[in-house]
KOLMAR-533525 format. One line per field, with one value per residue: x, y, z of N, C-alpha, C in turn. Coordinates in Angstrom, 3 decimals, m for minus. Example, Ala and Ser with C-alpha at 12.3 -4.5 7.8 and 13.67 -1.06 7.14 Angstrom:
BEGIN
n.east <- (13.190;12.850)
n.north <- (m5.690;m2.250)
n.up <- (7.800;7.080)
ca.east <- (12.300;13.670)
ca.north <- (m4.500;m1.060)
ca.up <- (7.800;7.140)
c.east <- (13.200;12.900)
c.north <- (m3.300;0.030)
c.up <- (7.800;7.870)
This chain:
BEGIN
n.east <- (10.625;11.965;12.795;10.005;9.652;11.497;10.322;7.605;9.456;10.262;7.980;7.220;8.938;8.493;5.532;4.872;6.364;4.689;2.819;1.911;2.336;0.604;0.766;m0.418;0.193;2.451;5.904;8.955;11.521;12.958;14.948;16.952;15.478;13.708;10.389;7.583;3.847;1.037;m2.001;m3.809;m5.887;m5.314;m5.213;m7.610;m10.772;m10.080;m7.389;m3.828;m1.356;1.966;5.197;8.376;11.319;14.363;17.668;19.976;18.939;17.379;13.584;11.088;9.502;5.993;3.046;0.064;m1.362;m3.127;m4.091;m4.986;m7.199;m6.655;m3.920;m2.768;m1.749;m2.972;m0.961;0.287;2.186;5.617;7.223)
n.north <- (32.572;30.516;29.361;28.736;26.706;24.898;24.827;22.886;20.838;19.566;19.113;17.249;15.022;15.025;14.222;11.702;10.083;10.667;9.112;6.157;2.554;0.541;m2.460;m5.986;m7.567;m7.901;m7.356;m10.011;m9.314;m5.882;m3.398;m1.580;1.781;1.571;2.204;0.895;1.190;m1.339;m2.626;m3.797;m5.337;m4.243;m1.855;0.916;2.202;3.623;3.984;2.969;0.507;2.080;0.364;0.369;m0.084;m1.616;m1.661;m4.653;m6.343;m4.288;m3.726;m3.576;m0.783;0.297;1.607;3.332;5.280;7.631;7.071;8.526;7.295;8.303;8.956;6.146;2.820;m0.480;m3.492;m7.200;m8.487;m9.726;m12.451)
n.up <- (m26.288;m26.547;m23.796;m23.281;m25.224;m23.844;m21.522;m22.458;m23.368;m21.147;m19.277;m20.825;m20.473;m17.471;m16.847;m17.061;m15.132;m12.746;m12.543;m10.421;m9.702;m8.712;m6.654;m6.461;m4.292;m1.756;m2.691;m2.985;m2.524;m1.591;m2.975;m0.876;0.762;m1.743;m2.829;m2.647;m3.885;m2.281;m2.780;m0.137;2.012;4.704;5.125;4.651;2.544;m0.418;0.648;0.065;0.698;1.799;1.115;2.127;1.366;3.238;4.531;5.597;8.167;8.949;9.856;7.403;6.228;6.762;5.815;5.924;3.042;1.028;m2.297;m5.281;m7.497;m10.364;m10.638;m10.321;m11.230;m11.482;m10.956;m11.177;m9.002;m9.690;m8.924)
ca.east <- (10.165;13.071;11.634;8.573;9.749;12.109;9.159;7.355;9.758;10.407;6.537;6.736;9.510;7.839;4.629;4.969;6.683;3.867;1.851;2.045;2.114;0.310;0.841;m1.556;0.729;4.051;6.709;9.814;12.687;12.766;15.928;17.143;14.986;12.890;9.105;6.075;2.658;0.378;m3.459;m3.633;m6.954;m5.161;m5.812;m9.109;m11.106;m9.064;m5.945;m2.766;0.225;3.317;6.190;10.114;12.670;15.554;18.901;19.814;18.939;16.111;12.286;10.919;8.738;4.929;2.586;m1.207;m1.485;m3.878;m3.479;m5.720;m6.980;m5.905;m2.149;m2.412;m2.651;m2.935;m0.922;0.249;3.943;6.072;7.896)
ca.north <- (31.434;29.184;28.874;28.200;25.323;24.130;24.126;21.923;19.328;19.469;18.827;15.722;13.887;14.500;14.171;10.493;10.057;11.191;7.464;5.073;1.600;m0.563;m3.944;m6.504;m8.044;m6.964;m8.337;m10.408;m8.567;m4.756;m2.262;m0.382;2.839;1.459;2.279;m0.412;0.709;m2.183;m2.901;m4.118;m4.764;m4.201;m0.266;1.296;2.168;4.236;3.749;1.984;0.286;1.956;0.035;1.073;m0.958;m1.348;m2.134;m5.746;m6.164;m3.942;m4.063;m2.663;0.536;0.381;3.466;3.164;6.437;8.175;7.194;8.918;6.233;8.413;8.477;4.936;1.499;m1.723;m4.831;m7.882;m8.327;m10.921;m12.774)
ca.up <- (m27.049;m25.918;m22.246;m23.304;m25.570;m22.929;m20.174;m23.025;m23.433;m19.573;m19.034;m21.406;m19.153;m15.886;m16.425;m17.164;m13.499;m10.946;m12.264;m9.079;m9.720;m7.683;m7.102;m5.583;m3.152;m1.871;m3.574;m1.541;m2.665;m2.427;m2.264;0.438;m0.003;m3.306;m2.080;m3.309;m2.952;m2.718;m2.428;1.096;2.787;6.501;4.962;4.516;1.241;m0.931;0.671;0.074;1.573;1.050;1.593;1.549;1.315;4.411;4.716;5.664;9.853;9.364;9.184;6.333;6.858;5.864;5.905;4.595;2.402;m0.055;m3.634;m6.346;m8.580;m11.401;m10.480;m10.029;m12.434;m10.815;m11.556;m10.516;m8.753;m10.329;m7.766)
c.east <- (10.953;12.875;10.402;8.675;10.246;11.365;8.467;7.532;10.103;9.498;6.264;7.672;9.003;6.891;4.349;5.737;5.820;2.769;2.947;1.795;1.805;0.047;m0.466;m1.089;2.473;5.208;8.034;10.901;12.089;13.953;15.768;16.199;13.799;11.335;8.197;4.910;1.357;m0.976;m3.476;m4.888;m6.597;m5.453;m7.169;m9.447;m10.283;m7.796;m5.060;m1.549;0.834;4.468;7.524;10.784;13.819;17.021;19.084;19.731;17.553;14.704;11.997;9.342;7.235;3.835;0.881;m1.359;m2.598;m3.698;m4.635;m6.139;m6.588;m4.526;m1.520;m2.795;m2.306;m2.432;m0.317;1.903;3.764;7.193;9.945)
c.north <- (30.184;28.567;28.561;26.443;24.426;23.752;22.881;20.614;18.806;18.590;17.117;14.767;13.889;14.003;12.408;9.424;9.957;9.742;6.606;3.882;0.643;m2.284;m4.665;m7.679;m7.837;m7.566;m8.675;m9.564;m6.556;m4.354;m1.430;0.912;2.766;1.523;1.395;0.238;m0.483;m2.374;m3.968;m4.465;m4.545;m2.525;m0.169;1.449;3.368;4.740;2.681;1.360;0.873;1.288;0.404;0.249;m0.449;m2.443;m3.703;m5.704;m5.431;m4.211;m2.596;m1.674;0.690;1.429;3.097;5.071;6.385;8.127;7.147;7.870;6.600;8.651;6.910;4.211;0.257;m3.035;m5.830;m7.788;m9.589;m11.229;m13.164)
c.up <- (m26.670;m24.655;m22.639;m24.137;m24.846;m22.113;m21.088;m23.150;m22.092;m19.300;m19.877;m20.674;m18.200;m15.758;m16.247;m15.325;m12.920;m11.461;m11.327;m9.814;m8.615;m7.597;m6.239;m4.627;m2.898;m2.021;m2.755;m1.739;m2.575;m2.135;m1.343;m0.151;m1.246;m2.049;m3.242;m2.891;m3.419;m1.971;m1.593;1.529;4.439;6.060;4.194;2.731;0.670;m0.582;0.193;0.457;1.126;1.617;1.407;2.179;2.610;4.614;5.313;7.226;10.033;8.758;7.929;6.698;6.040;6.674;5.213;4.349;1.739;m1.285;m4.488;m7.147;m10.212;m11.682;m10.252;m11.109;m11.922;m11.417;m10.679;m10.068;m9.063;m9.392;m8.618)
């Protein structure tokens, strides 16, 4: 009974995690490592940029991926 409550309250912190936020243009600052994905049209129909953040000297690393529109909620980046 104790594992089962523990998976419970487990299941209510993560599940809130696996939503993507997508922005609608990619914002100037990011951290080393911090990933953005943003609604791009240089990627196709139901893809999206991802971008990740890079150390100071380097370019920053962009990827068009697959993002569910129900793991995702679209807003605006605030500069």
């Amino acid at each position: 009974m104790r594992a089962f409550a523990l998976g419970l309250i487990l299941s209510a912190f993560t599940v809130p995690c696996f939503a993507q936020t997508v922005l609608k243009s990619e914002p100037l600052v990011l951290a080393p490592y911090e990933i953005a994905f943003v609604q791009d049209s240089s990627c196709g129909a139901g893809r999206v940029l991802k971008v990740t953040g890079a150390i100071r000297g380097l370019h920053r690393k962009k990827v068009c991926v697959a993002l569910g529109s129900a793991q995702a909620s679209l807003v605006s980046a605030t500069p």
